[in-house]
TORTORZA-638866 format. One record per residue: residue number from 1; z, y, x of N, C-alpha, C in turn. Coordinates in Angstrom, 3 decimals. Layout:
N
ATOM|num|n.w|n.v|n.u|ca.w|ca.v|ca.u|c.w|c.v|c.u
ATOM|NUM|Z|Y|X|Z|Y|X|Z|Y|X
...
END
This chain:
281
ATOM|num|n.w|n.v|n.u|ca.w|ca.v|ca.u|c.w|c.v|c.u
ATOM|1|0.000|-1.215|0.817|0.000|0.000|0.000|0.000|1.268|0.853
ATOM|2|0.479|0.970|2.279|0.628|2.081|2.893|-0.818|2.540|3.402
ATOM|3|-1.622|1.878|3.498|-3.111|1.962|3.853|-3.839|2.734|2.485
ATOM|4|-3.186|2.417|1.619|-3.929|2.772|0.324|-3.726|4.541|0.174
ATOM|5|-2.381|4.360|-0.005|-1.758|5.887|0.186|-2.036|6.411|1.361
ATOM|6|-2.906|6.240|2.440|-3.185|7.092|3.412|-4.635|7.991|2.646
ATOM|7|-5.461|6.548|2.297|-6.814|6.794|2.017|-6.719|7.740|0.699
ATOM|8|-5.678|7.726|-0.089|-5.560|8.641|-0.955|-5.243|10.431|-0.600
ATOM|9|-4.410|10.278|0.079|-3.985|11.057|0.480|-5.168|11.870|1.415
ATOM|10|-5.899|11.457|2.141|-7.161|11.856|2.758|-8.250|12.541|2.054
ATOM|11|-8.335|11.394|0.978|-8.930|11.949|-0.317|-8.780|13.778|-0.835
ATOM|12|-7.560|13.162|-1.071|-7.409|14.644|-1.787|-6.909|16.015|-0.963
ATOM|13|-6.360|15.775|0.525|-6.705|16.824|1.391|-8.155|17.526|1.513
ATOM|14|-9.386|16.263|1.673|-10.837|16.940|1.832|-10.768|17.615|0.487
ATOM|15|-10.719|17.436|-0.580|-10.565|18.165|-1.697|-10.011|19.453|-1.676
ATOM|16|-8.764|19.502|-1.155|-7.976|20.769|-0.936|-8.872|21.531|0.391
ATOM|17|-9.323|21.189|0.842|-9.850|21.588|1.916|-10.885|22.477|1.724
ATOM|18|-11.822|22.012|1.066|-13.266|22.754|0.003|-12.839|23.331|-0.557
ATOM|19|-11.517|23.199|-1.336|-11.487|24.038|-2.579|-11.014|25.642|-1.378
ATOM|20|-9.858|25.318|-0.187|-9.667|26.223|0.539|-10.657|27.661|0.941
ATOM|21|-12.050|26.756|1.371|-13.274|27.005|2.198|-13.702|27.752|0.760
ATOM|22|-14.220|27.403|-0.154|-14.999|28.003|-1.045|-14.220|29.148|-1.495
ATOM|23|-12.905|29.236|-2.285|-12.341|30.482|-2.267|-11.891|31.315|-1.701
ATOM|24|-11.484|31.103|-0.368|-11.445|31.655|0.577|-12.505|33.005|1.127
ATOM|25|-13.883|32.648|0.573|-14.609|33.235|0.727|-14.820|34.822|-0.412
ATOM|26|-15.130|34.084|-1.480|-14.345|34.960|-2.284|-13.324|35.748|-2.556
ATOM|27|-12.096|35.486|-2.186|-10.874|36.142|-2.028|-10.723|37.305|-0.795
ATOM|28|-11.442|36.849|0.168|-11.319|38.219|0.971|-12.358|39.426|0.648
ATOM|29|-13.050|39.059|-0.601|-13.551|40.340|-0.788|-13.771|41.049|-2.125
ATOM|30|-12.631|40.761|-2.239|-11.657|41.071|-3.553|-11.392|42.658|-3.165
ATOM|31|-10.639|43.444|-4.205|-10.369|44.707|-3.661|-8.975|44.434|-3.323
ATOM|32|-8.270|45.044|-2.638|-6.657|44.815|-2.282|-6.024|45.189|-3.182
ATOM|33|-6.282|46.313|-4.153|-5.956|46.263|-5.317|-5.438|45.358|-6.388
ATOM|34|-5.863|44.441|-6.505|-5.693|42.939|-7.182|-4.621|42.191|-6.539
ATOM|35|-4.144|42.382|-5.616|-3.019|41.653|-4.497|-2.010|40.906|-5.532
ATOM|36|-2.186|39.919|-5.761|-0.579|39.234|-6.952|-0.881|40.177|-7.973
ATOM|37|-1.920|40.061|-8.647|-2.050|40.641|-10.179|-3.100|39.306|-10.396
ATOM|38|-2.947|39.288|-11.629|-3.167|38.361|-12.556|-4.864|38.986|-12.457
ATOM|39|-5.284|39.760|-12.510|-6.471|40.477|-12.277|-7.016|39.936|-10.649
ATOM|40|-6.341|39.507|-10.139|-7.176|38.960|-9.438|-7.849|38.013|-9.210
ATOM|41|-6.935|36.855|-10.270|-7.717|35.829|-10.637|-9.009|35.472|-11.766
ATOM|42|-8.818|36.385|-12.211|-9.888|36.858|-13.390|-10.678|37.217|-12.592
ATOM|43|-11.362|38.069|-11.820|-12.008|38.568|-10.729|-12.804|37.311|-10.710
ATOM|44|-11.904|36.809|-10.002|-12.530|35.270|-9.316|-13.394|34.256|-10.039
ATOM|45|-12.413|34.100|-11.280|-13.455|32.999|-12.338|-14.528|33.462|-12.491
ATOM|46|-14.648|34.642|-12.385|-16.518|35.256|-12.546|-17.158|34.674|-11.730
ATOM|47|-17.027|33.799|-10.295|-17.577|33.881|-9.214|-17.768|32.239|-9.348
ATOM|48|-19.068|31.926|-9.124|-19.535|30.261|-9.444|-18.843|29.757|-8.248
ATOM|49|-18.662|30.359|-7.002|-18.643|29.578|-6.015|-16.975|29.836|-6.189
ATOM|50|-16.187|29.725|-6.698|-14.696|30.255|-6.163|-14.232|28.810|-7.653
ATOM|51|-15.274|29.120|-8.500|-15.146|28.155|-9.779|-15.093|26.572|-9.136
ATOM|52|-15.940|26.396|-8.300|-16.111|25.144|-7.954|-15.050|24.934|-7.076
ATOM|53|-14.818|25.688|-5.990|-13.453|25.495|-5.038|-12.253|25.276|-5.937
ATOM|54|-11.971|25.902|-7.049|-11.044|25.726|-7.578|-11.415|23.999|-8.679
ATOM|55|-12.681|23.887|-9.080|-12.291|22.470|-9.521|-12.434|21.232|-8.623
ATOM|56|-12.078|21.437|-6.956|-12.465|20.689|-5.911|-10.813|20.381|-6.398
ATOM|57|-9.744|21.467|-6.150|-8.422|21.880|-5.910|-7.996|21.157|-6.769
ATOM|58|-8.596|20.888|-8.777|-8.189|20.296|-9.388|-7.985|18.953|-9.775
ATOM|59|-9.433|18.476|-9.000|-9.488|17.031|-9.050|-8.428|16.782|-7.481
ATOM|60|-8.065|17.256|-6.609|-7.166|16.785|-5.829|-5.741|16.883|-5.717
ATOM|61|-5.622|17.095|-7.135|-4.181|17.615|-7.388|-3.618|15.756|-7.978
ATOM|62|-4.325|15.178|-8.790|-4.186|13.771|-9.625|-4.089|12.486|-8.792
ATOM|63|-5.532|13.274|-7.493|-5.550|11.752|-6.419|-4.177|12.121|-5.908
ATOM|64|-3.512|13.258|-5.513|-2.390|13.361|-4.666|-1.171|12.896|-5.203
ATOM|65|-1.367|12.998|-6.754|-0.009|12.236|-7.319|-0.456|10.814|-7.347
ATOM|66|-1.275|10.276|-7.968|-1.481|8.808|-7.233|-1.008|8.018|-6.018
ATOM|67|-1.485|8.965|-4.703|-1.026|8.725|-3.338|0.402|9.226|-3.140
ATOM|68|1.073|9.987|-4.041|2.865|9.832|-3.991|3.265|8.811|-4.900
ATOM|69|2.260|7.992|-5.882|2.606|7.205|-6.669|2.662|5.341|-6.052
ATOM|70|1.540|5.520|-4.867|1.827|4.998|-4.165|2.601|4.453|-2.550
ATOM|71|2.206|5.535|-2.308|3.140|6.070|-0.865|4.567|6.653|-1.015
ATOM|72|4.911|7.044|0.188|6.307|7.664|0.430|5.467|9.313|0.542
ATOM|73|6.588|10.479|-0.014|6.451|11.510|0.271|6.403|11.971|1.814
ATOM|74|6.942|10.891|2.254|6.890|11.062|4.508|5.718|11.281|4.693
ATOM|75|5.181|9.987|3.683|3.964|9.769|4.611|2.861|10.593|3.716
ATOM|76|3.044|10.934|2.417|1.393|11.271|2.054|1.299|12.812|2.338
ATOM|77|2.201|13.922|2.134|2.421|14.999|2.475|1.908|15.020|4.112
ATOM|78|2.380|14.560|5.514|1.940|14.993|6.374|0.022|14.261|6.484
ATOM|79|0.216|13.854|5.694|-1.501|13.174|6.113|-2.321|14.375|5.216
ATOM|80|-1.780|14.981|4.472|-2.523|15.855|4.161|-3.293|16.890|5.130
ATOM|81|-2.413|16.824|6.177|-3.440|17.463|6.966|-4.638|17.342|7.698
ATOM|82|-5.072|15.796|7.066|-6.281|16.146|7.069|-7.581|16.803|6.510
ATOM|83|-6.947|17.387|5.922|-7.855|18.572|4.997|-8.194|19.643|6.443
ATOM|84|-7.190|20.000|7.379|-7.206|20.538|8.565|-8.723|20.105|9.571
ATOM|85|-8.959|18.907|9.549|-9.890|18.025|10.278|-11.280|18.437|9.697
ATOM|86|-10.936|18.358|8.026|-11.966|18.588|7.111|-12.694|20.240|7.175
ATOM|87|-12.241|21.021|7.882|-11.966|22.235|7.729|-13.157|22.138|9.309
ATOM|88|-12.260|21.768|10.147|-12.987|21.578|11.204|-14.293|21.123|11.415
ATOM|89|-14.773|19.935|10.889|-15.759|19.540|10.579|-16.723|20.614|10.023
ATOM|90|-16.348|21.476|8.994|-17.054|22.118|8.146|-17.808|23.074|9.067
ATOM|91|-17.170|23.577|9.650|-17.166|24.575|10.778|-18.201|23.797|11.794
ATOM|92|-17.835|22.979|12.700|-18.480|22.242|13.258|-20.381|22.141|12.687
ATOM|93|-20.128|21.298|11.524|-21.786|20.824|11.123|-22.421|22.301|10.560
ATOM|94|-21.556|23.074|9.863|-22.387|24.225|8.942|-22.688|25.006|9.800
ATOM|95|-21.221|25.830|10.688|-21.556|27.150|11.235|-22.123|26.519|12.868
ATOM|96|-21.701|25.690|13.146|-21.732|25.487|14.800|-20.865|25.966|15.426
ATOM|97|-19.983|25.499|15.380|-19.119|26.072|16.027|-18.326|25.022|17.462
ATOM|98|-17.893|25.556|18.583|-17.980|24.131|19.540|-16.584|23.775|19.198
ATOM|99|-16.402|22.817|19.485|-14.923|21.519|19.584|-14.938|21.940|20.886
ATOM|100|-13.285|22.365|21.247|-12.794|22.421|22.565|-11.328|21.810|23.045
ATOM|101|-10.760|21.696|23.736|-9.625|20.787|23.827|-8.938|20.966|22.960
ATOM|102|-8.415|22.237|21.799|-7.290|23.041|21.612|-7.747|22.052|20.054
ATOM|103|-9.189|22.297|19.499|-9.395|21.374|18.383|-9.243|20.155|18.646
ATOM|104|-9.810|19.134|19.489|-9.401|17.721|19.899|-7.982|17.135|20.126
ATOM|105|-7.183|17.886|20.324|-5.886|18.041|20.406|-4.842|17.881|19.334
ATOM|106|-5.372|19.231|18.262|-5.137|19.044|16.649|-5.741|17.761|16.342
ATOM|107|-6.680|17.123|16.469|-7.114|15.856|15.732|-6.213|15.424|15.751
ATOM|108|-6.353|14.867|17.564|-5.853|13.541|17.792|-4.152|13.706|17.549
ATOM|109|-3.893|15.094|17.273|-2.270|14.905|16.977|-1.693|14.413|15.373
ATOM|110|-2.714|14.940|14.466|-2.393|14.915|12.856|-2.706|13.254|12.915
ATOM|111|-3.797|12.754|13.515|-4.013|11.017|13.352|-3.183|10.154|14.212
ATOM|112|-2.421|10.656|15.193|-1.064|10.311|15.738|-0.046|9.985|14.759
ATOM|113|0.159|11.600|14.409|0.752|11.286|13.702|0.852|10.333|12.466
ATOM|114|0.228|10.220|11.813|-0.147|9.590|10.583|0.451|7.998|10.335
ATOM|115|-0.339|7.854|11.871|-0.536|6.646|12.158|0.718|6.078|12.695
ATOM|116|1.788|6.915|13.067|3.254|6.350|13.438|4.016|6.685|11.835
ATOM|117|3.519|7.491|10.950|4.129|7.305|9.911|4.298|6.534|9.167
ATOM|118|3.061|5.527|9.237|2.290|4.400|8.170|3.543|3.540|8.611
ATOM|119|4.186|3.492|9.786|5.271|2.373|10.433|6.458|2.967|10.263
ATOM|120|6.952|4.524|10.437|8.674|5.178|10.866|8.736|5.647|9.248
ATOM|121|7.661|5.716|7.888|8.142|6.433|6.769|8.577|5.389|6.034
ATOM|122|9.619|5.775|4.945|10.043|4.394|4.189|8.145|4.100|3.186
ATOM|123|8.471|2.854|2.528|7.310|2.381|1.866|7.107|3.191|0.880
ATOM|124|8.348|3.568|0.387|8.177|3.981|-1.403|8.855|5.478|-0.689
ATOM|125|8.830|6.426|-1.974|9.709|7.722|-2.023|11.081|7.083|-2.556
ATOM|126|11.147|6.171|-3.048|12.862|5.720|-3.626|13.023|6.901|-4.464
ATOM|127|14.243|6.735|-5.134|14.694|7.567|-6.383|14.948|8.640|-6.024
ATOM|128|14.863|9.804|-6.952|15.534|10.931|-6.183|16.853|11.132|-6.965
ATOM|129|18.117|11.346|-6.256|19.402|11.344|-6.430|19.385|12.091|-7.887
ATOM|130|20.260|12.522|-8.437|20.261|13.250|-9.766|20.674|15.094|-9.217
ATOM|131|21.594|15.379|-8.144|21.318|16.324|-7.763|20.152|17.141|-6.978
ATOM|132|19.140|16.120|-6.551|18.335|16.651|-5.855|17.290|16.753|-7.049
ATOM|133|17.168|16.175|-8.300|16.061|16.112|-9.241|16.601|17.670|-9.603
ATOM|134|17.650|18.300|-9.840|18.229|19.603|-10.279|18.186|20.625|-9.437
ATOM|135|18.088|20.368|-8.278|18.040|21.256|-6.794|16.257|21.131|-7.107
ATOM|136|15.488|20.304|-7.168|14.068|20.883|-7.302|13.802|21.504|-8.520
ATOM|137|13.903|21.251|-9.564|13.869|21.462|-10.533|14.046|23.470|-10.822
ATOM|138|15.582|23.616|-10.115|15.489|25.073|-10.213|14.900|25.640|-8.282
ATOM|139|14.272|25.351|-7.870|13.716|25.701|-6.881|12.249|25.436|-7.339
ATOM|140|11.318|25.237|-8.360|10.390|25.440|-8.888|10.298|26.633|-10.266
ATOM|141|11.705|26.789|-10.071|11.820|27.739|-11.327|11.810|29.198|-10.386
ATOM|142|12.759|28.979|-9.127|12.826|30.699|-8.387|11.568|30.596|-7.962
ATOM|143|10.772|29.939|-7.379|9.300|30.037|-6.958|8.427|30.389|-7.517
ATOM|144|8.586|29.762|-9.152|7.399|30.536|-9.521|6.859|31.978|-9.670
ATOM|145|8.105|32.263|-10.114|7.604|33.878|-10.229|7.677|34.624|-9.086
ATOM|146|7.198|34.153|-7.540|7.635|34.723|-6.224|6.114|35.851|-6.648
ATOM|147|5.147|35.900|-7.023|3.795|36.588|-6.603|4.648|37.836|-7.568
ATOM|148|5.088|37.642|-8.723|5.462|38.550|-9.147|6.808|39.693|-8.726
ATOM|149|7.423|38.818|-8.465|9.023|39.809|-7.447|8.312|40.669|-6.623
ATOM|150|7.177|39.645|-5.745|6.846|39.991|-4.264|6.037|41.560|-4.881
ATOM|151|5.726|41.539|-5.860|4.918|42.351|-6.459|5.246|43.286|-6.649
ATOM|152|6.384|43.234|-7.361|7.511|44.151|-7.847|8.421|44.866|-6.430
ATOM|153|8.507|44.490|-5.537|9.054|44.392|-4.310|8.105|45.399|-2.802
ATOM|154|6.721|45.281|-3.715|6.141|46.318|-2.939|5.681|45.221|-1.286
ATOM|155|5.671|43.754|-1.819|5.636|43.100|-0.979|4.807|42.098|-0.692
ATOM|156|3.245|42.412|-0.267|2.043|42.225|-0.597|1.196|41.600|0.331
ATOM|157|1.879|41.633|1.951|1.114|41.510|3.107|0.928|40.301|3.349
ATOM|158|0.233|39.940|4.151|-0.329|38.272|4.185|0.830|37.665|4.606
ATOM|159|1.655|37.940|5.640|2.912|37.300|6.150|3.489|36.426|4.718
ATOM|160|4.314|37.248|4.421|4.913|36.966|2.979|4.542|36.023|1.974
ATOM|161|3.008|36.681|1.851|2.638|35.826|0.818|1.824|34.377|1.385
ATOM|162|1.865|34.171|2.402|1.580|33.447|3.105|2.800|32.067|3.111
ATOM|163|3.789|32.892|3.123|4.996|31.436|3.601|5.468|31.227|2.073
ATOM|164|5.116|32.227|0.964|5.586|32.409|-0.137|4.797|30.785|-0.823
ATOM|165|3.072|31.024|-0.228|2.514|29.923|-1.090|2.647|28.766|-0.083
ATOM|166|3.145|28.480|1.174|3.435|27.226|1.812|4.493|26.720|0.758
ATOM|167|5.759|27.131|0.572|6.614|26.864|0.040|6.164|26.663|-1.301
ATOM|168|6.039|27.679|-2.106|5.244|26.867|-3.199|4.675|25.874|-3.711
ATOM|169|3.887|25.147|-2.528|2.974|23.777|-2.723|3.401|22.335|-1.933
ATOM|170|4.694|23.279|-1.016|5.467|21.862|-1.035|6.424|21.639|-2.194
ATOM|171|6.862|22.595|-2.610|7.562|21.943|-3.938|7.164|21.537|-5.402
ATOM|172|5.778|21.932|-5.137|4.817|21.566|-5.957|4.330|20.110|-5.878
ATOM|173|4.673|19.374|-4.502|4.245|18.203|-4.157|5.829|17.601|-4.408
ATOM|174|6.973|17.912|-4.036|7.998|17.283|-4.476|8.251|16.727|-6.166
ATOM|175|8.050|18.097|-6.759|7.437|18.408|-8.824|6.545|16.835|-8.797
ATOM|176|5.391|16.815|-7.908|4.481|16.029|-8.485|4.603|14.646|-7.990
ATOM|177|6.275|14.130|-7.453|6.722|13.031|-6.927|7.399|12.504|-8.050
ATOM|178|8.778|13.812|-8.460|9.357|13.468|-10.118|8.150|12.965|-10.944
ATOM|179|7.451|13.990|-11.007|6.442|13.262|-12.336|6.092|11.977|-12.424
ATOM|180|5.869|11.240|-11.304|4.907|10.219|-10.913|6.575|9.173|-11.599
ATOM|181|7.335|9.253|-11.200|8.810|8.697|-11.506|8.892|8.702|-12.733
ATOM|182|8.877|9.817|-13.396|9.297|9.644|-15.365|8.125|9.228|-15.531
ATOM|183|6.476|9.354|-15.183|5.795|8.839|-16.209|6.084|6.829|-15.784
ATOM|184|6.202|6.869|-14.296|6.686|5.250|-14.281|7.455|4.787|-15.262
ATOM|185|8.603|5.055|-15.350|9.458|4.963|-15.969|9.445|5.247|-17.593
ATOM|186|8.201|5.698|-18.118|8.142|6.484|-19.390|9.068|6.737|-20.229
ATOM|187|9.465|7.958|-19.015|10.223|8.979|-19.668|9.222|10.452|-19.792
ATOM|188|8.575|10.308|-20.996|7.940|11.195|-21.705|8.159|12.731|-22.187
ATOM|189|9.425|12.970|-22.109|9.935|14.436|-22.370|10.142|14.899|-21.089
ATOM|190|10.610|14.162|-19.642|10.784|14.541|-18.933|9.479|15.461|-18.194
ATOM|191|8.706|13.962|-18.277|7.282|14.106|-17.535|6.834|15.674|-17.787
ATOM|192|6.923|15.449|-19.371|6.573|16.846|-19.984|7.080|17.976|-19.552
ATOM|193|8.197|17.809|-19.002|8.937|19.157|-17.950|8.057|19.420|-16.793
ATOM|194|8.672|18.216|-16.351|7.847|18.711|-14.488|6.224|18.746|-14.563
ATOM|195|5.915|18.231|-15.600|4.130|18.744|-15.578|4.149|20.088|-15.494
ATOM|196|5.333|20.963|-16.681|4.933|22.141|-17.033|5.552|22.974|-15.804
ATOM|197|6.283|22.073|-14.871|6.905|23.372|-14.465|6.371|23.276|-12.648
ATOM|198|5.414|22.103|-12.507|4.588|21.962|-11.237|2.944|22.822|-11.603
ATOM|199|3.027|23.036|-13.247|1.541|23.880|-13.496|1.829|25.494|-13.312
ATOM|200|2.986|25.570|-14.125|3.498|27.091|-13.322|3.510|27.712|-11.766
ATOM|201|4.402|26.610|-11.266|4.682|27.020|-9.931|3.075|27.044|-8.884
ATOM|202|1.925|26.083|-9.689|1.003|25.874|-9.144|0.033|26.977|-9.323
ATOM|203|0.491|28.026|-10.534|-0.313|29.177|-10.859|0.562|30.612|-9.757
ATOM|204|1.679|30.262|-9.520|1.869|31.060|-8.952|1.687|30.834|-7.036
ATOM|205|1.329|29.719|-6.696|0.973|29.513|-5.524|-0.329|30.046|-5.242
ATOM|206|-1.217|29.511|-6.618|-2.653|29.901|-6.678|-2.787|31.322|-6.260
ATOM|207|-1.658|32.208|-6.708|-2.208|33.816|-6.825|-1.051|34.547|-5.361
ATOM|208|-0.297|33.465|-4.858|-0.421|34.120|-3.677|-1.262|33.338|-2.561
ATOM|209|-1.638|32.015|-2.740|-2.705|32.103|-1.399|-4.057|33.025|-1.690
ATOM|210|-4.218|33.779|-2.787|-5.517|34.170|-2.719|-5.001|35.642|-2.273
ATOM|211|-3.763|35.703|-2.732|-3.102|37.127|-1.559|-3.748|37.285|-0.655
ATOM|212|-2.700|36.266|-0.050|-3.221|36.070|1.372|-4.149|35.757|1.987
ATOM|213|-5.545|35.127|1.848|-6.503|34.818|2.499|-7.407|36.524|1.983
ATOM|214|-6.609|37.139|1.119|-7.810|38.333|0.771|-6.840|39.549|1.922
ATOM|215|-5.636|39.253|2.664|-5.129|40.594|3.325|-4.963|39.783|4.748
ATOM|216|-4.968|38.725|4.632|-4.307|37.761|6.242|-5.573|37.114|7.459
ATOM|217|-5.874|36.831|8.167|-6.848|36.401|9.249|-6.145|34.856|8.389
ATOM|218|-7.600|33.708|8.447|-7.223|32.923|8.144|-6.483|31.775|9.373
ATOM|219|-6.923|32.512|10.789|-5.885|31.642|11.768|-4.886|31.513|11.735
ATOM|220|-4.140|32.707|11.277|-2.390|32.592|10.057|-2.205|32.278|9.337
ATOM|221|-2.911|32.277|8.436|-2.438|31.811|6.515|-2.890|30.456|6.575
ATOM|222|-3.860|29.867|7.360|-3.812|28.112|7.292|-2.544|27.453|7.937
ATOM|223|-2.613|27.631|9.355|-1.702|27.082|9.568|-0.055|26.760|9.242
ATOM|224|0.405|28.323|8.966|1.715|28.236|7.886|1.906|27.696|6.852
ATOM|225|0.914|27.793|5.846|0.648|27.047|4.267|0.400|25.925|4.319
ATOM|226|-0.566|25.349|5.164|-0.758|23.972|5.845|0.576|23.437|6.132
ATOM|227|0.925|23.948|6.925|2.430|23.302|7.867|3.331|23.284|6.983
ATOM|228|4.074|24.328|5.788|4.690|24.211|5.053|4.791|22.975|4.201
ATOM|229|3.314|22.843|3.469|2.949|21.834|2.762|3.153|20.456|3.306
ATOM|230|2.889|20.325|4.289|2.992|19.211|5.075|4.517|18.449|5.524
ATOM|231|5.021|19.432|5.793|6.334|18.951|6.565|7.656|19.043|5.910
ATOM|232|7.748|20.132|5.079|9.211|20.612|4.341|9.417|19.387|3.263
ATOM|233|8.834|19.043|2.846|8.878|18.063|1.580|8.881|16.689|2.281
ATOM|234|8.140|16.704|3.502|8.774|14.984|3.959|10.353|15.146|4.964
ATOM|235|10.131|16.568|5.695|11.564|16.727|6.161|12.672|16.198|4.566
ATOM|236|12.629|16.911|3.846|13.340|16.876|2.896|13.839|15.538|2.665
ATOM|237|12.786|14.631|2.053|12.677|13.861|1.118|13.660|12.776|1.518
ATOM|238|14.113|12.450|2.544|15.753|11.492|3.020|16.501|11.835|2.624
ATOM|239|16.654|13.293|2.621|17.957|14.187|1.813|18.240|13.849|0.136
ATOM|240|17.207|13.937|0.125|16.758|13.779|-1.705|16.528|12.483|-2.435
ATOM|241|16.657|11.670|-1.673|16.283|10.371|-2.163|17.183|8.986|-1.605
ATOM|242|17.255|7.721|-1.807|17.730|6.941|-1.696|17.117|6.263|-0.613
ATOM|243|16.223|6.509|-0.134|15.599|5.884|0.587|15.518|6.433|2.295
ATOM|244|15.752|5.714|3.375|15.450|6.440|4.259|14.621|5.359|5.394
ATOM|245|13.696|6.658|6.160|12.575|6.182|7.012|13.453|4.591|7.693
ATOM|246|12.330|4.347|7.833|12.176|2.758|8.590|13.007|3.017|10.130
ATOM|247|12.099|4.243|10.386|12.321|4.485|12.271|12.375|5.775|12.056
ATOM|248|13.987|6.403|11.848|14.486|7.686|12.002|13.731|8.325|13.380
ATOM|249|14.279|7.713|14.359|13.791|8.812|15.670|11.757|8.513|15.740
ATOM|250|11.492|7.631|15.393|9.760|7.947|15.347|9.347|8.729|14.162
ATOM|251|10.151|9.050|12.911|9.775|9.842|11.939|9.733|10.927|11.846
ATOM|252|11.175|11.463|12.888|11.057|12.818|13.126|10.148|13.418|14.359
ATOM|253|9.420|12.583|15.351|9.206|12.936|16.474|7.454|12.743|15.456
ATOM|254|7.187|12.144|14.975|6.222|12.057|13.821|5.602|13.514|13.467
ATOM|255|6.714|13.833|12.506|6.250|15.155|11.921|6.258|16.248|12.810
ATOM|256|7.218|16.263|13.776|6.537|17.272|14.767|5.476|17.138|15.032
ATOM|257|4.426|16.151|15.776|3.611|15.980|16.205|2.341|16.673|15.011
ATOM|258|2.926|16.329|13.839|2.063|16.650|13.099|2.114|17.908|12.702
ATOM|259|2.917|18.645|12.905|3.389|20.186|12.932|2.835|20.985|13.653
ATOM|260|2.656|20.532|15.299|1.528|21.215|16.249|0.481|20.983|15.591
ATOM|261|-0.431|19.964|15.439|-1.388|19.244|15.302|-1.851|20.665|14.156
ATOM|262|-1.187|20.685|13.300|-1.576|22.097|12.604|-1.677|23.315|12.826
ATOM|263|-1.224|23.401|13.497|-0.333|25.131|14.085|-1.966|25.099|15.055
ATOM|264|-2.286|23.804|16.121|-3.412|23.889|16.675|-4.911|23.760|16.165
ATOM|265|-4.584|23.290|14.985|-6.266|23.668|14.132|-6.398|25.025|13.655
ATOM|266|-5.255|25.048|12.975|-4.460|25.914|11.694|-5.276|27.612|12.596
ATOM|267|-5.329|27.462|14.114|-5.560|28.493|14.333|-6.246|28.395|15.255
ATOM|268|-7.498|27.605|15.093|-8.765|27.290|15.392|-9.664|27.983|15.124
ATOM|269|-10.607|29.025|15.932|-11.824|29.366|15.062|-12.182|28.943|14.545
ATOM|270|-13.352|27.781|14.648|-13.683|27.280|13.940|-12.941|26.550|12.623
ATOM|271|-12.344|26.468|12.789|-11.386|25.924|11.144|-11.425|27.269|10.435
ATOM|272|-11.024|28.267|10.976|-10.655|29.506|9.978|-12.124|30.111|9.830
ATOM|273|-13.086|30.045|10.814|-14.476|30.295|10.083|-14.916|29.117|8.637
ATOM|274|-14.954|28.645|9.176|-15.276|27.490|8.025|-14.433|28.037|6.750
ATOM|275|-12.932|28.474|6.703|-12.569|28.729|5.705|-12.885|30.122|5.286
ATOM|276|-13.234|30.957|5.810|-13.447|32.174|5.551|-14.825|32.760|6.003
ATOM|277|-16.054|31.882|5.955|-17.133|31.860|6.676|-18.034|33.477|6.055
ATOM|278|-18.907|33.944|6.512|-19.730|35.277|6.010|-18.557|36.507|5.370
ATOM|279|-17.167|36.660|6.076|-16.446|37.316|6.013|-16.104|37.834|7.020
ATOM|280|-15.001|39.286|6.647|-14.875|39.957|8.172|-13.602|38.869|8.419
ATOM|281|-13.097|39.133|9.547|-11.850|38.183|10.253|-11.411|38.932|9.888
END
């Protein structure tokens, strides 16, 4: 199963990955005006190509609960970064762009990693404790409305809204671990919660990464949002659950690896052309 949940998980990174690349493009040439207004996403749906990135984003939202439905949150969260690889590639075949140690490096570190996870992450996510289902639960509730505070707050710059939507979409991936649990379990009212409250938090992630890729260089806003996504929710998930990694000291030496491995694409030309391609830097 752990093979399965990799290939899933792969899946729906290249997904996230396109959907990245295509709006990305769009979003930086937005007016700054729109920054965390609801108007900026309206903007966008006008735009065929930002339409399709976003239903790349949607169909990889279902494979990813699948691959937490089968996998451990250790392991499918950091393999997401191969959407990072995917990014690279894009760059690579479309724009031409050269592979130099600093990209080969990021590869071979995110498939390092991965690949010691498939062995140091537990099999399953195991249960999540009853305080930690309540500790996410209202940590999808202060998140969501972050585009709006940040808004209200006069607090708009890519930094911000940058770590605002990392955080966002790892707890959006934690949200979409519960779910996978009550609908197992069919518990039907529950499900009905964390659907509604991983679609919220997922509208408000939506409208600050488009913040940020419309005010931030994308060699910053990938790698943080990337890395966030990736790591906080499998750091977490021992805390939160009943279950713990197979091989503590290879799990944590794991996600580091896979932490550079991002930080070194994450701020790759070529990755951030690819995501922000026929735009200014």
């Amino acid at each position: 199963m752990q093979a399965v949940a990799v290939l899933l998980a792969v899946a729906s990174a290249s997904l996230y990955a396109l959907s990245t690349a295509l709006q990305a493009i769009e979003a930086r040439v937005t007016p700054r005006g729109t920054a965390l207004r609801a108007s900026l996403i309206a903007r966008l749906v006008r735009r065929p190509l930002w339409l399709i990135g976003g239903l790349a984003g949607v169909l990889a939202w279902p494979i990813q609960a699948v691959a937490l439905g089968v996998g451990s949150v250790g392991l499918v969260q950091p393999t997401l970064g191969a959407g990072l690889i995917v990014l690279l590639l894009l760059g690579v075949t479309v724009l031409h762009e050269r592979v130099g140690l600093r990209e080969l490096a990021g590869v071979a570190a995110i498939v390092a990693a991965v690949a010691a996870l498939a062995f140091a992450a537990p099999a399953a996510t195991g249960a999540f404790t009853t305080p930690a289902s309540w500790g996410i639960g209202l940590a999808l509730v202060v998140v969501a409305p972050a585009p709006y505070l940040l808004r209200a707050a006069g607090r708009a710059g890519g930094r911000v809204t940058t770590f605002a939507t990392g955080l966002a979409w790892a707890w959006t991936g934690l949200g979409t671990a519960l779910l996978d649990d009550a609908i197992g379990g069919r518990h039907w009212a529950v499900a009905v919660g964390w659907a509604l409250g991983v679609g919220v938090t997922s509208w408000g992630a939506l409208l600050t990464e488009m913040t940020a890729l419309q005010t931030w260089p994308a060699t910053r806003a990938i790698p943080i949002a990337f890395g966030c996504e990736m790591l906080l929710p499998s750091a977490l998930a021992p805390l939160l659950t009943d279950e713990a990694p197979r091989g503590p000291a290879l799990f944590a030496i794991a996600l580091v690896i896979a932490g550079g491995g991002a930080l070194l694409l994450g701020g790759s030309r070529a990755v951030a052309r690819a995501a922000q391609s026929h735009t200014a830097p």
